[in-house]
N, C-alpha and C positions, 0 to 999 in steps of 0.2 A: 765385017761388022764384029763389035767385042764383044763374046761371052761372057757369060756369068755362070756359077756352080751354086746351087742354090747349098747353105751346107746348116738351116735347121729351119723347123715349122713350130715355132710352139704358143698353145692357147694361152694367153694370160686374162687376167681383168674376168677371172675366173668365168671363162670363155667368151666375154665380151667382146675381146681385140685377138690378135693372131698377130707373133714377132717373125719376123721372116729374115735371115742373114742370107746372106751370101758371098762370094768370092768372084773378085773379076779374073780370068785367067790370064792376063795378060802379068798383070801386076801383085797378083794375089793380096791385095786391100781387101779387107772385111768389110761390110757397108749392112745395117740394121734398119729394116722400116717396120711398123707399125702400123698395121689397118684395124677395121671394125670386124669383125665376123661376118656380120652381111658385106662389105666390101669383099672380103676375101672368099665369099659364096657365090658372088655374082662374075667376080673372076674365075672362076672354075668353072661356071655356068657358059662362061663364054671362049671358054673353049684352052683357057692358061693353066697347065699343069704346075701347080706350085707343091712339090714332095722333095726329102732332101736328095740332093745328086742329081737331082735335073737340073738343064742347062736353061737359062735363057738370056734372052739378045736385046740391046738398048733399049728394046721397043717395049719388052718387056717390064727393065724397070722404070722407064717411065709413068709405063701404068701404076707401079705399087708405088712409086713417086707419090702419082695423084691420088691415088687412094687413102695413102698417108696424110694429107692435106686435108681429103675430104673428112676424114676419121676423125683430124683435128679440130677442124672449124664445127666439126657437129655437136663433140666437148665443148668447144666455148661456146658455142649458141646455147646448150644447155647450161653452162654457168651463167650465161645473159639472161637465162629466164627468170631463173631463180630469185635475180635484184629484183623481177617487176617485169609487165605487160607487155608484148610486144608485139608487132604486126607481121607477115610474111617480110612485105617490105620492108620493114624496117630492120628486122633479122639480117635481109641482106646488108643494107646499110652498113649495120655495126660491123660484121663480117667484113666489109672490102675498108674499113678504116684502121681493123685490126691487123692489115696485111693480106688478106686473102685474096684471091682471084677473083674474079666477078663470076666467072660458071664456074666455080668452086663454091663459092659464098650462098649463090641460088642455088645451086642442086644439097647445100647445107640443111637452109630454110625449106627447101622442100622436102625432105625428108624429115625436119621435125612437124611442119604440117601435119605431112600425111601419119605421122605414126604418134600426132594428138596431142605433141606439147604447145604445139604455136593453134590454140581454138580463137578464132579470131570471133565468129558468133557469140560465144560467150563469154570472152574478155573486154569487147568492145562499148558495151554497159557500164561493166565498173570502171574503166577510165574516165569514160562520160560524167556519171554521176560522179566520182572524184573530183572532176574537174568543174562541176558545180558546185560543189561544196565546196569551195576553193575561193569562189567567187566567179568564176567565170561566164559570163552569159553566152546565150546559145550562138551564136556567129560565130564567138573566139570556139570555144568549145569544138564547132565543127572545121573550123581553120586546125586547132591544134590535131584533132583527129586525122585529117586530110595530110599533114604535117605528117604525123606517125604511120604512113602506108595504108589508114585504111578505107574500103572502095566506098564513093559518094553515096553509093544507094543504100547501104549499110549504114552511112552518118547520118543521112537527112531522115532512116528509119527511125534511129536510134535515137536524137533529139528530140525527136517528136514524142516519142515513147518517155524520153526523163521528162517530159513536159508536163506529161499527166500527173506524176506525183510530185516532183519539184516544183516547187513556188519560185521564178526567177523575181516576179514584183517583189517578194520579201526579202531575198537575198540584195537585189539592188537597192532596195529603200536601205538594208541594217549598210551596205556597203559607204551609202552617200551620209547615212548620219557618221560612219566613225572617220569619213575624212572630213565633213563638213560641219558637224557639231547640228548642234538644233536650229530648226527657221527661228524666223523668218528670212529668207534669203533675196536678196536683191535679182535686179532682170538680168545682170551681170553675173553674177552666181549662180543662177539655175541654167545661164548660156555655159557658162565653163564646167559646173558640176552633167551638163547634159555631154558634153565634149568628151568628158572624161570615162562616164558610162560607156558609151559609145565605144571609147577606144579597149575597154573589158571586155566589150564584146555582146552588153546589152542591146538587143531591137530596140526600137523607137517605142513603139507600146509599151512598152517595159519598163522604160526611162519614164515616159509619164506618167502612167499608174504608179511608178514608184514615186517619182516627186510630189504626186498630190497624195500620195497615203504618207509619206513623212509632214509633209505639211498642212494637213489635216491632223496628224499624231493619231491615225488608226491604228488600231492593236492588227500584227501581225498574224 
């Protein structure tokens, strides 16, 4: 099996990451990877001496391989946060589309989980309510949620909760006046203007209370 000569250790990312070179002994190629600090503590933890002038064996750097990978996909998950909201799952998602592994991409998102960037609890609200302000009524809403990784018991909470404060009857009445202009509307038109609700993602109840407060003209 082929050696390696590890020949430097040094902290960068002002001790963030840890560069780790080394030398194959066969060929003497230089080869550079890049981990996390915690990557490179949990290797030591586990029993891999990485100091310069130690040796080790393919199996070795395959490990600082993956650790290299994991180090990276953890930088891009936190650059994915930064756009905007995101779910465990879905974390993974974008990970294994940007090239990653799939137990590389998970053990990414787990680890932003657990160390507080990915709060699913308290992100899962503002999406919601964004996405009623949007227009959205509550079905799409729980489709698009369900959509983004996150768990039904958490969705079906959570609309029920924008329910209380959001008005969906006013949001669907101001939606069907600005594509259908003012009633009176034919049996034909409140069939297709209800079709359309529908497909937004308004309930039944919703669609009608909103048709009869537009065509009534109740104030909002």
């Amino acid at each position: 099996m082929p050696l390696y000569t590890v020949t430097g250790v040094t902290p960068i990312m002002a001790g963030d990451a840890v560069r780790i070179s080394f030398e194959s002994d066969e060929s003497g190629e230089n080869t550079v990877k890049t981990i996390g600090a915690e990557q490179y503590a949990a290797l030591r933890e586990q029993g891999m001496t990485l100091e310069k002038g130690v040796q080790i064996d393919a199996f070795g750097v395959k490990e600082l391989e993956e650790a290299e990978q994991l180090y990276r996909a953890i930088k891009t998950g936190v650059a994915i946060i930064t756009r905007g909201d995101t779910s465990v799952a879905d974390m993974t998602r974008r990970l294994i589309r940007r090239g990653y592994s799939s137990s590389c991409a998970r053990a990414a998102a787990a680890y932003l989980d657990e160390r507080g960037y990915i709060d699913e609890d308290e992100q899962i609200g503002r999406v919601a309510m964004r996405l009623a302000e949007r227009g959205y009524g509550r079905s799409k809403i729980a489709a698009e949620l369900m959509r983004r990784g996150y768990g039904r018991t958490a969705i079906n909470e959570t609309v029920s909760q924008i329910a209380e404060s959001f008005d969906f009857v006013a949001s669907c009445a101001d939606t069907i006046r600005r594509r259908y202009g003012d009633p009176p509307y034919t049996k034909e038109d409140s069939a297709r203007i209800y079709a359309s609700m529908r497909r937004t993602g308004h309930v039944h109840s919703d669609i009608v209370a909103a048709l009869r407060r537009v065509e009534d003209r109740e104030d909002d």
